[in-house]
C-alpha positions, 0 to 999 in steps of 0.5 A: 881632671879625673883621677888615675885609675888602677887595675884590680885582679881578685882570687878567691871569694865571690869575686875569683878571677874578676878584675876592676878598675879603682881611683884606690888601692888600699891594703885591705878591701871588705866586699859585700858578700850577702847576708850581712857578710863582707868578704875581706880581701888583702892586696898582694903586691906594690904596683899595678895591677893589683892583685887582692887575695881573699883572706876571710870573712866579717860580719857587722865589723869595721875592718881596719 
């Protein structure tokens, strides 16, 4: 049986505006933006959809 899937809305970052669909939706997601960067973003709410709000940058780091 597949997993459940969930709606993901982004602001912000290279992704503003994109929405996706995930099995997961965990309180912080690192994106890869380029260059060695990862674009971090952090969920806003509780329930579906979930909305991820960027709040900064890592480079070559392990993010939470």
């Amino acid at each position: 049986m597949p997993e459940p899937t969930f709606s993901l809305e982004f602001i912000g970052g290279s992704r503003d505006g994109e929405v996706s669909d995930a099995t997961a939706a965990p309180d912080h997601l690192a994106v890869p933006a380029g260059r060695g960067l990862d674009e971090i973003y952090e969920r806003q709410n509780d329930a579906p959809p979930f909305v991820y709000v960027q709040i900064g940058y890592a480079e070559n780091e392990t993010w939470k």
